[in-house]
C-alpha positions as CSV (number, residue, x, y, z in Angstrom):
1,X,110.0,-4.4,-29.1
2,X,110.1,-6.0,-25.9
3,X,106.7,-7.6,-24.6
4,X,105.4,-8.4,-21.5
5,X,102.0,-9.9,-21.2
6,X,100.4,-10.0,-17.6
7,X,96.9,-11.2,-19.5
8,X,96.6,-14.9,-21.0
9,X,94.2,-13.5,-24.0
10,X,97.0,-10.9,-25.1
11,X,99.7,-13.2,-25.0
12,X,97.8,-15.6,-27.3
13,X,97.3,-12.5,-29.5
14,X,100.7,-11.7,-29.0
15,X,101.7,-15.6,-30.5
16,X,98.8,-15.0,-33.2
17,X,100.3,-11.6,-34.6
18,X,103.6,-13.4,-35.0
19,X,105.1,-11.9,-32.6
20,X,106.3,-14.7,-29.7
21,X,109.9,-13.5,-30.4
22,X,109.0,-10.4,-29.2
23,X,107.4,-11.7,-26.1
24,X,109.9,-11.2,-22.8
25,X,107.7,-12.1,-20.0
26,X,104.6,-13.6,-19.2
27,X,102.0,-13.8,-15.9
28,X,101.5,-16.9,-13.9
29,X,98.2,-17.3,-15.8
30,X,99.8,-17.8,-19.2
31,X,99.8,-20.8,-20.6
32,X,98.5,-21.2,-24.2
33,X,100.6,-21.7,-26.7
34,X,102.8,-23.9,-25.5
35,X,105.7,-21.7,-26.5
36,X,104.8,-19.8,-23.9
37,X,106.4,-22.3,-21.3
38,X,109.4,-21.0,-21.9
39,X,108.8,-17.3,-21.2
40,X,109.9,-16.1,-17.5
41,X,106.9,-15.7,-15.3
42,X,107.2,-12.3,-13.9
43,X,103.2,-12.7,-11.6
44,X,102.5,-14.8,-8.8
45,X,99.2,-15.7,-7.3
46,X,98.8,-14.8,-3.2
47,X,95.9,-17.4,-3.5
48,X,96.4,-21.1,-3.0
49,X,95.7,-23.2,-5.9
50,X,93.8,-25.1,-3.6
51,X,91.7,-22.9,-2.5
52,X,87.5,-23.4,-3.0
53,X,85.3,-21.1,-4.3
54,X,84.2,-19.2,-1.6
55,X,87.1,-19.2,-0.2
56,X,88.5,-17.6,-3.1
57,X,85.5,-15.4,-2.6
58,X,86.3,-14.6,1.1
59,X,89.6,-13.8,0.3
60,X,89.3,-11.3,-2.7
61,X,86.7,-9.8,-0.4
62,X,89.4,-9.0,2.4
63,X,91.5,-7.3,-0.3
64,X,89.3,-4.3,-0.9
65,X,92.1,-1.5,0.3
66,X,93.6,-0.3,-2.8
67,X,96.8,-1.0,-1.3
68,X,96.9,-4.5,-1.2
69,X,97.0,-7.3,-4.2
70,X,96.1,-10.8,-4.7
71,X,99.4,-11.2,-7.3
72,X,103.1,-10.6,-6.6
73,X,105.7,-9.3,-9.4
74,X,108.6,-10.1,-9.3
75,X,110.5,-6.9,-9.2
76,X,114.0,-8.1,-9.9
77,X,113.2,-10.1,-13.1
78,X,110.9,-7.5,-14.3
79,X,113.9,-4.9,-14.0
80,X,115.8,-7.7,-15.6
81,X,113.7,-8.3,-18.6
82,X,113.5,-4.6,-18.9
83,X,109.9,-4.5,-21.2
84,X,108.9,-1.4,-23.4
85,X,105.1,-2.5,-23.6
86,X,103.6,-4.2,-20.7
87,X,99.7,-5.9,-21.6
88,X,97.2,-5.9,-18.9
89,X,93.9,-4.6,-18.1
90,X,92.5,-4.0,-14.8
91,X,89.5,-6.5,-13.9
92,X,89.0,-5.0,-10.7
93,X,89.3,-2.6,-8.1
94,X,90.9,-5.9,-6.4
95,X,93.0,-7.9,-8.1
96,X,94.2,-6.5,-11.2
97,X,98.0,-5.8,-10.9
98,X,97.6,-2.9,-13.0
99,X,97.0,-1.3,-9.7
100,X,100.1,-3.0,-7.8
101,X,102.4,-1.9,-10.6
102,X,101.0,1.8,-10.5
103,X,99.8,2.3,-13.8
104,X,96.4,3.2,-13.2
């Protein structure tokens, strides 16, 4: 089975099942267990790292059309890694990138 896991609590389930091996592609986000360094990072962040709170704020809050995101995928590697079970969950009408990859 080929995993990928856009969600850093189901990747660490995914490590605590015993099934890293299976685990093809992680978000931006994912960083726990260190294993998971080595996965290819398939999400992207729109948002400066920098960024302050209400900026943050500001910024989710211009992103209210369903057709915009706060995350990028990278569309070639996630062709390339070619998964069978994608993990995510949708947080919010905003941001969650279950929207972007049209599986709502």
């Amino acid at each position: 089975m080929r995993i990928l896991s856009l969600l850093p609590s189901a990747t660490e389930i995914v490590y605590a099942l015993g099934l890293g091996d299976h685990l093809v592609g992680v978000s931006h986000e994912c960083d726990f267990p260190p294993e998971v360094r080595t996965k290819p990072v398939v999400s992207a962040s729109d948002l400066s790292s920098t960024l302050r709170s209400a900026d943050i704020h500001g910024a989710v809050g211009a992103h209210r059309h369903p057709a915009h995101s706060l995350y990028r995928i990278d569309q070639h590697l996630l062709r390339e890694i070619d998964p069978e079970v994608i993990l995510t969950q949708e947080l919010c009408s905003v941001c969650a990138i279950v929207n972007w990859l049209g599986l709502r």
